[in-house]
C-alpha positions in Angstrom: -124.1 87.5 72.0 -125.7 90.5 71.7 -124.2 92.9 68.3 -121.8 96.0 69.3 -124.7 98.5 68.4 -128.1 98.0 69.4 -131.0 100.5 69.5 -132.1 101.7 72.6 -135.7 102.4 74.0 -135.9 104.5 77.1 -138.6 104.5 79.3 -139.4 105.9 82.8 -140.4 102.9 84.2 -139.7 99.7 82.8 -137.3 96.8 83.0 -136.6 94.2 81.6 -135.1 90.9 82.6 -133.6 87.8 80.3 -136.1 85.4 79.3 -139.1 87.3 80.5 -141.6 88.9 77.7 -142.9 92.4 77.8 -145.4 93.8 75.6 -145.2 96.9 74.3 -147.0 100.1 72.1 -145.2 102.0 70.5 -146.7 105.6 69.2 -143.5 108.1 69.1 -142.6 108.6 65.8 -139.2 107.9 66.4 -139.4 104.9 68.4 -141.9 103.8 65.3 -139.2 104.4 62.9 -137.1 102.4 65.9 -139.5 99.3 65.4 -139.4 99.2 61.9 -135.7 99.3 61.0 -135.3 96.7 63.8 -137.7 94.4 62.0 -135.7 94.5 59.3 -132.6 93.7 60.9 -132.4 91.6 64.0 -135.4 92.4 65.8 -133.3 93.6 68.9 -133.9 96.4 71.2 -132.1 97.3 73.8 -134.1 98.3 77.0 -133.0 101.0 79.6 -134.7 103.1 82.4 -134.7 106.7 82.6 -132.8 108.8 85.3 -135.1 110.9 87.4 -135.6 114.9 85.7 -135.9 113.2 82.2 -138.8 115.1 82.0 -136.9 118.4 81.2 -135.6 116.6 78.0 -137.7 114.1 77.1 -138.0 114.8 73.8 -133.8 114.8 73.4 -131.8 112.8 74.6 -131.6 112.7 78.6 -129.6 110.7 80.8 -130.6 106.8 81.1 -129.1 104.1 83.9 -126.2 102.8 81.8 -127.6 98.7 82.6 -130.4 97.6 80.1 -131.4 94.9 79.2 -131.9 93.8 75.2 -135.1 91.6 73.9 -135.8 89.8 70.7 -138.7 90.9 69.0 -141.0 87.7 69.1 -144.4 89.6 67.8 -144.8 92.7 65.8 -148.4 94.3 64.6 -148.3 97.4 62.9 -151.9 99.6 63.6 -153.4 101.4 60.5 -152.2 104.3 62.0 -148.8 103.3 62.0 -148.5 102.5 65.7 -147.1 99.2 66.7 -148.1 96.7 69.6 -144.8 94.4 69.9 -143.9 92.2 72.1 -140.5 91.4 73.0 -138.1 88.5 75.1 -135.6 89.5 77.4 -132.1 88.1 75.9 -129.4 89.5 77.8 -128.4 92.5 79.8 -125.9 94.7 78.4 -124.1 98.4 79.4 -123.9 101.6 77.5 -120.4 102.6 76.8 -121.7 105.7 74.6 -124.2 106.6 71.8 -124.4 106.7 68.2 -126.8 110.1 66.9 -126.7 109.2 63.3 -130.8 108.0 63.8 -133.7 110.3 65.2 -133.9 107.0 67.7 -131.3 106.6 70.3 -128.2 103.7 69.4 -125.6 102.7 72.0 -122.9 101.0 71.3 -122.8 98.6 74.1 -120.6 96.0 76.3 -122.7 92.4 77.1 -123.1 90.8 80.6 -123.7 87.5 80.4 -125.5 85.8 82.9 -124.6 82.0 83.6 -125.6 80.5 86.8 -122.7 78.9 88.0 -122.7 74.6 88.9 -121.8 76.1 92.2 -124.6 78.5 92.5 -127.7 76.0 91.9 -127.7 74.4 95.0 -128.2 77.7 96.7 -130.1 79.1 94.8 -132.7 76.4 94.8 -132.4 77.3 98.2 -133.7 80.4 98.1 -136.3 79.8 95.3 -138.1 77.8 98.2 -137.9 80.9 100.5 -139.5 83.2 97.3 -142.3 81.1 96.6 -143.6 80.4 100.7 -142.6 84.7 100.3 -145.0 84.8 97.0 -147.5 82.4 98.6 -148.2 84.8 101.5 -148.4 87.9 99.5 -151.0 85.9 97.2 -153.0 84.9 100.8 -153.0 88.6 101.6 -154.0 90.2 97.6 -155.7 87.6 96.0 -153.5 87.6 93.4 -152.7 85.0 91.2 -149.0 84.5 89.9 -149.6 81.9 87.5 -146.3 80.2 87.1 -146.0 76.5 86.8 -143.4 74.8 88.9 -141.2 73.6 85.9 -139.5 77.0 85.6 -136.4 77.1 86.3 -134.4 78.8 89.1 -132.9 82.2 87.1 -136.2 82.5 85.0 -138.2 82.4 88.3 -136.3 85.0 89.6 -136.0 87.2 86.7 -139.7 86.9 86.2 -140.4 87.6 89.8 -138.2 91.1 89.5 -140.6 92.2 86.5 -143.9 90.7 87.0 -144.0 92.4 90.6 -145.2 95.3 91.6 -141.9 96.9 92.3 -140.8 100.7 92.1 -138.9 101.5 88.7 -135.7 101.8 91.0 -135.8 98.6 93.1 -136.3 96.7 89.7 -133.3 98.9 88.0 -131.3 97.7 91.4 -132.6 94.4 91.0 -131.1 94.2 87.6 -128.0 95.8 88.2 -126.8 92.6 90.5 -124.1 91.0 89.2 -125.8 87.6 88.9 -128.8 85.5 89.0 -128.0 84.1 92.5 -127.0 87.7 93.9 -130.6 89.1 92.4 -132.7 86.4 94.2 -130.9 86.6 97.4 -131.4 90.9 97.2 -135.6 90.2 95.9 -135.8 87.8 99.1 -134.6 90.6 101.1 -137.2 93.3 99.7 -139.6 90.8 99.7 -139.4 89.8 103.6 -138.7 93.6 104.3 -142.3 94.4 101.9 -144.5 91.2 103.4 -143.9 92.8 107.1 -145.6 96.2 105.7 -148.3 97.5 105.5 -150.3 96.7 102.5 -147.2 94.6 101.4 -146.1 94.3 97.6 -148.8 93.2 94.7 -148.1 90.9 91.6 -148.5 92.8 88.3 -150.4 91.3 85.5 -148.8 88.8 83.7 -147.2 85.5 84.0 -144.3 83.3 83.4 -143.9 82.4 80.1 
């Protein structure tokens, strides 16, 4: 269970899934600040995409998706510049229900959405795990990519690492997300990936693996 206020990192294009690590650097001096104060705290930060136009306000506060997604901080270096490479775990996803402006970072105070995959849902979505990876196998045959994931993972990890790790537009991976569900999220990436596999140059997997 995620606390009611959580800091918030916005960024034009990345997302985060539960259980899947993303590293990070962090240079602005306010998302340094960010970094710091978390480390002293709970290590959590919450993770949300930008809207399209940030640009005229980056520097503010512009308008972000309201569905994130919050990660524990697993590794933290501070630079000797006072920089930070982090890296952090996807925990659970979470939606803003308004902002806090006491800190120069951003703070939401924020509603959690679990994600549980039901008894009822495993069967199908073991299902369509086997249709993802004969999907991943043929866009491996035509990149030479390597996905590196061992066959252990389980279903909703797969999935979630599958949303992250590939190289999907910013907006397909917010979507993605946004799915109310593990099952409903791998049933809507087997549908972009059959509709990406029958395109031209097709959809490439992004470095990294399942951790």
């Amino acid at each position: 269970m995620l606390p009611p206020t959580i800091p918030i990192f916005p960024l034009p294009n990345v997302v985060l899934f539960p259980n899947v690590f993303l590293p990070l650097h962090i240079f602005e001096p306010r998302y340094r600040a960010m970094v710091a104060d978390a480390l002293r705290d709970d290590r959590i930060i919450g993770m949300v995409l930008l809207r399209p136009g940030y640009e005229a306000n980056y520097e503010g506060r512009p308008p972000v998706y309201p569905i994130g997604c919050a990660g524990v901080i697993t590794h933290s270096e501070q630079l000797s510049d006072g920089r930070y490479d982090i890296v952090l775990r996807g925990i659970e996803k979470f939606r803003i229900v308004d902002e806090d402006e006491s800190r120069p970072y951003r703070l939401a105070h924020i509603d959690c959405i679990p994600e549980t995959l039901r008894d009822d849902e495993r069967a199908p979505i073991g299902r369509h795990r086997r249709r993802l990876e004969a999907l991943l196998a043929s866009l491996v045959e035509r990149s030479g990519s390597d996905p590196r994931f061992p066959p252990s993972v389980p279903d909703e990890d797969l999935v979630n690492a599958l949303a992250q790790y590939l190289a999907l537009d910013p907006i397909e991976r917010q979507a993605l997300l946004e799915r109310d569900g593990v099952l409903e999220r791998c049933c809507a990436l087997v549908e972009l990936l059959e509709m990406r596999t029958m395109a031209p140059g097709g959809t490439t997997w992004k470095p990294g693996s399942v951790h």
